[in-house]
N, C-alpha and C positions, 0 to 999 in steps of 0.2 A: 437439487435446487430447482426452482417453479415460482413462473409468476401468476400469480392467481387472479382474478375478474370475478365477482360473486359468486356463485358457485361453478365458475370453470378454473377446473388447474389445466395448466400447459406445461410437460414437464422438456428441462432444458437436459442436453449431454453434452454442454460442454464445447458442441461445434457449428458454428454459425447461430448461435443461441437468440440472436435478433429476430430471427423467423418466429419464434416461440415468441420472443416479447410481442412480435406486431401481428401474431394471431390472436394474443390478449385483448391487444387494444382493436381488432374488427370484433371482436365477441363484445365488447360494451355496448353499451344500449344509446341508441341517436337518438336525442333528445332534440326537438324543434326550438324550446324558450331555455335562454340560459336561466328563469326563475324555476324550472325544473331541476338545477343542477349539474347541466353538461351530461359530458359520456360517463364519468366515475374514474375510477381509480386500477391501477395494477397495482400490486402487493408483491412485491419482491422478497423471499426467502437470504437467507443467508447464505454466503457461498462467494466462487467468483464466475459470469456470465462472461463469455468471449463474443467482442458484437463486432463485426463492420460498419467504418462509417458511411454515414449514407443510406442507411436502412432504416433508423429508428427515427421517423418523421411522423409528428403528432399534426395534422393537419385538420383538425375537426374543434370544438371551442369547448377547454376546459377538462383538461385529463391529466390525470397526478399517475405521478409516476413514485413510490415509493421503495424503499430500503427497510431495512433492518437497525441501520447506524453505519456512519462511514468506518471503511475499513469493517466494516463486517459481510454489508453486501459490496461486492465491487463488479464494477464494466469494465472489463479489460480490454483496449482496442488492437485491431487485428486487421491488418491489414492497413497500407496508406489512401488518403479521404481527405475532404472539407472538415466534415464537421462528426464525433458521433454522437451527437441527439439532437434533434431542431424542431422545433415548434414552429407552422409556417401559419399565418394567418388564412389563406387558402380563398381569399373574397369574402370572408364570415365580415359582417358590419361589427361582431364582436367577438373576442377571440382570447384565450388565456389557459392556465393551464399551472400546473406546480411540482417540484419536483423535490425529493425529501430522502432526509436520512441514505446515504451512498457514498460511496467511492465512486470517483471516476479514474483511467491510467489512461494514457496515450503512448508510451513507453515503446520508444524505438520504431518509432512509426510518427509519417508526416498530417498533419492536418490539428484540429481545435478543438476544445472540447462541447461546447453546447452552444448553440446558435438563437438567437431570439428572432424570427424576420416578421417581419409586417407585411412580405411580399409585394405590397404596394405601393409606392412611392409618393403614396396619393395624402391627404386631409381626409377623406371623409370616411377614413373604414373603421371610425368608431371606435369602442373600447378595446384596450389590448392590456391586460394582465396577467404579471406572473408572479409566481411565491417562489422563494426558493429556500430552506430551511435545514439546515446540516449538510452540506453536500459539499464534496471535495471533488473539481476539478485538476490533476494533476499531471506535471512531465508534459505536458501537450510541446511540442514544436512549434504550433505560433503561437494560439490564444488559449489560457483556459473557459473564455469566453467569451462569444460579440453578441451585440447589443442591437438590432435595426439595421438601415440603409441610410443612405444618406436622401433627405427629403422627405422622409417618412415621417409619418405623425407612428410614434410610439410612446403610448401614456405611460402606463409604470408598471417599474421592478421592484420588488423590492427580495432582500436578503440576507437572511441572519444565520449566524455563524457556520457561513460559509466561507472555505476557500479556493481560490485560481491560481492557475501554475501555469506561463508557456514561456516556451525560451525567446517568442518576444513583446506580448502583451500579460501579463494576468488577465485584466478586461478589457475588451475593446468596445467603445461606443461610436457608431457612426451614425448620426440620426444629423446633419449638419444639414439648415433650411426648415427641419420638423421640429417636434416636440418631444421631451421626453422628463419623466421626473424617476427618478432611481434614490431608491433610499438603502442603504447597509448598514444594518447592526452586527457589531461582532467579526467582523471578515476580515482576512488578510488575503491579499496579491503579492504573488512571488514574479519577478521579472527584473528584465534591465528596463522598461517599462511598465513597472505597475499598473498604472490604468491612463489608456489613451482615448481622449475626449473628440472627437471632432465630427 
């Protein structure tokens, strides 16, 4: 299994497989205008990837992280963590990014599955978008996903047939003071909490 970047493969074994993904994502191309496109895309093979949370931080504006189909490619987390995947705004005035087609597990281990943050607790860091399209966050222990901070201006999510799994959000949104517009087609939240708003 390998995630590939235009013409770079990185091939995974299996052990700490996150190192492999986040040499992918320094090998794409920093693009100065998000009208050029951002940094591009990873291409994830079929298979299952073992990652640590806390390693896989997209911190740059606009990088997709793709699969295969969920349940074909899967992230299996490994070891206890926050979060394992998070998009951080990083200071960009504009910031986003998508993620497709996957599995995710958290499976006996503590922490959430994908993290959205805005970093700044501010108005003025401008656009923040994200896609999210086939992807199954699942088993997470708290969230299969949060949403911002509280005070953030975070514009939108949006999410089609996706699902969240944690033993005590499916979603969590904390953007309370900011902005935020979130749109789901197709998704189900598994929880004693479905999805907490605040």
């Amino acid at each position: 299994a390998w995630p590939r970047t235009g013409n770079n493969v990185f091939v995974c074994d299996g052990v700490d497989d996150d190192v492999q993904i986040m040499a992918a994502y320094d090998a794409l191309p920093t693009y100065g205008l998000v009208s050029q496109g951002g940094r591009g895309r990873i291409l994830m093979t079929e298979g299952h990837f073992n990652v640590r949370p806390g390693q896989i931080v997209f911190n740059q504006r606009f990088v997709a992280l793709e699969g295969q189909g969920r349940e074909i490619t899967n992230f299996n987390q490994v070891g206890n963590g926050s979060y394992l995947i998070e998009f951080r705004n990083d200071s960009h005035q504009n910031a986003g990014g998508s993620l497709r087609r996957f599995s995710a597990w958290g499976t006996g281990y503590t922490g959430s599955g994908v993290y959205f943050d805005p970093t700044s607790p501010t108005s003025d860091m401008g656009y923040l978008g994200y896609f999210l399209d086939e992807v199954a966050f699942q088993e997470f222990s708290v969230a299969g996903g949060k949403v911002g901070k509280a005070g953030a201006t975070f514009n939108y999510l949006t999410a089609l047939n996706s699902s969240f799994q944690g033993d005590t959000y499916g979603l969590h949104v904390q953007t309370a003071g900011g902005t935020s517009r979130l749109l789901f087609m197709g998704c189900d939240f598994y929880s004693d909490i479905p999805v907490r708003i605040e």
